[in-house]
C-alpha positions in Angstrom: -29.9 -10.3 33.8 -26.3 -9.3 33.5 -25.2 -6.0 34.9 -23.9 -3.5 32.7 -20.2 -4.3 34.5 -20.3 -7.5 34.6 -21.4 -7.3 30.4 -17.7 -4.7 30.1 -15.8 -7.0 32.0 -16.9 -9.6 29.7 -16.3 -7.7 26.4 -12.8 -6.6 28.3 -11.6 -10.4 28.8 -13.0 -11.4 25.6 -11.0 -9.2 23.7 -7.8 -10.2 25.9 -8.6 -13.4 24.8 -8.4 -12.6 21.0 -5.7 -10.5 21.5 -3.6 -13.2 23.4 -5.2 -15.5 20.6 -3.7 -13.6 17.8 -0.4 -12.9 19.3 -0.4 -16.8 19.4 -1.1 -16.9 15.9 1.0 -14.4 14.6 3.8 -16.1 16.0 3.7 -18.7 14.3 2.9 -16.9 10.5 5.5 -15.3 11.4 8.0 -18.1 10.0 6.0 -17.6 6.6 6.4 -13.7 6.2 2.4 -13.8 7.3 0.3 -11.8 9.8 -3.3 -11.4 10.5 -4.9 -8.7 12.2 -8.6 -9.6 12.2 -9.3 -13.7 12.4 -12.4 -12.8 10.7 -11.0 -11.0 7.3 -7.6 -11.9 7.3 -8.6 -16.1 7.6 -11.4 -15.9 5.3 -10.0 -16.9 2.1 -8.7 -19.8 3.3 -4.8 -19.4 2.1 -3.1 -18.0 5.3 -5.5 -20.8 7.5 -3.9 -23.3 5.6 -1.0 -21.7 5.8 -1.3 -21.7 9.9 -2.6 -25.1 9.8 0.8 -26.5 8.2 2.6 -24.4 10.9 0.7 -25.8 13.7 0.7 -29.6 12.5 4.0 -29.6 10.6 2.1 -31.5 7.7 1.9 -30.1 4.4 -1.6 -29.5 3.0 -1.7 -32.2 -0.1 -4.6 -31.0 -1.1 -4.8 -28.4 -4.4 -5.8 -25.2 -2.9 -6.3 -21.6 -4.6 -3.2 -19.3 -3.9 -4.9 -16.7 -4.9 -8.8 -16.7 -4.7 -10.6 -14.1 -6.5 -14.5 -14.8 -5.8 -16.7 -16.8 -3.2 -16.4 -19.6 -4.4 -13.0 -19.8 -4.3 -12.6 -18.9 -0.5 -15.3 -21.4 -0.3 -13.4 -24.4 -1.4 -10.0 -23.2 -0.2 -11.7 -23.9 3.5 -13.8 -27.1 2.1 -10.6 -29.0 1.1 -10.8 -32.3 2.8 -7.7 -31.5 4.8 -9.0 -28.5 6.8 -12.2 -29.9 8.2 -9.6 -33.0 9.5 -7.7 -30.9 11.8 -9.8 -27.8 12.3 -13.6 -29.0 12.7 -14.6 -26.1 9.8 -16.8 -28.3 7.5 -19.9 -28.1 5.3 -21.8 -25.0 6.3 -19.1 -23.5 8.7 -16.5 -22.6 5.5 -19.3 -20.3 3.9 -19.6 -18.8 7.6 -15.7 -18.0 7.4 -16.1 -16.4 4.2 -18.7 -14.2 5.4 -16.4 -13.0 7.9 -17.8 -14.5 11.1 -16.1 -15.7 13.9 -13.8 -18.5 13.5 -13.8 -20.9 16.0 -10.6 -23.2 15.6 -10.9 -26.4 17.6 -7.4 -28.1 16.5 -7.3 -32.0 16.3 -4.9 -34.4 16.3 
């Protein structure tokens, strides 16, 4: 069983990591008058994702996406396009779970 420390100094480098994570991020949205402040609410329409995933690939989505979701199902297919599950691993399931706001975990391919 973990000891209460050892549990804070997990939380503690956990956060680092997300904070270092954003930082990351940021800088690069930055060169599209975007920022994100939470991964989980501020990705989970699926515009400013895309929006990083152009950035970080130099590739232009080709794919029709919603600029401006206004429901669930919306956000939903902005993350289902065929293009993000290609470079991100997000497929299937995993883009309802990034609408709802939970944890994204971003595993970039090339």
């Amino acid at each position: 069983m973990a000891t209460s420390s050892a549990v804070v100094n997990s939380k503690k480098w956990e956060d680092a990591q997300e904070k270092a994570f954003t930082n990351w991020v940021n800088s690069l949205l930055k060169k599209v008058g975007k920022r994100v402040d939470n991964m989980s609410t501020d990705f989970n329409d699926g515009v400013t994702f895309i929006q990083f995933l152009e950035l970080l690939s130099n590739k232009k989505c080709k794919h029709k996406y919603n600029p401006e979701p206004k429901d669930k199902i919306n956000k939903i297919q902005n993350l289902h396009i065929e293009w993000i599950p290609r470079w991100s691993g997000i497929s299937g399931d995993g883009s309802e779970a990034v609408v709802r706001q939970r944890r994204i975990v971003c595993v970039v391919r090339s």
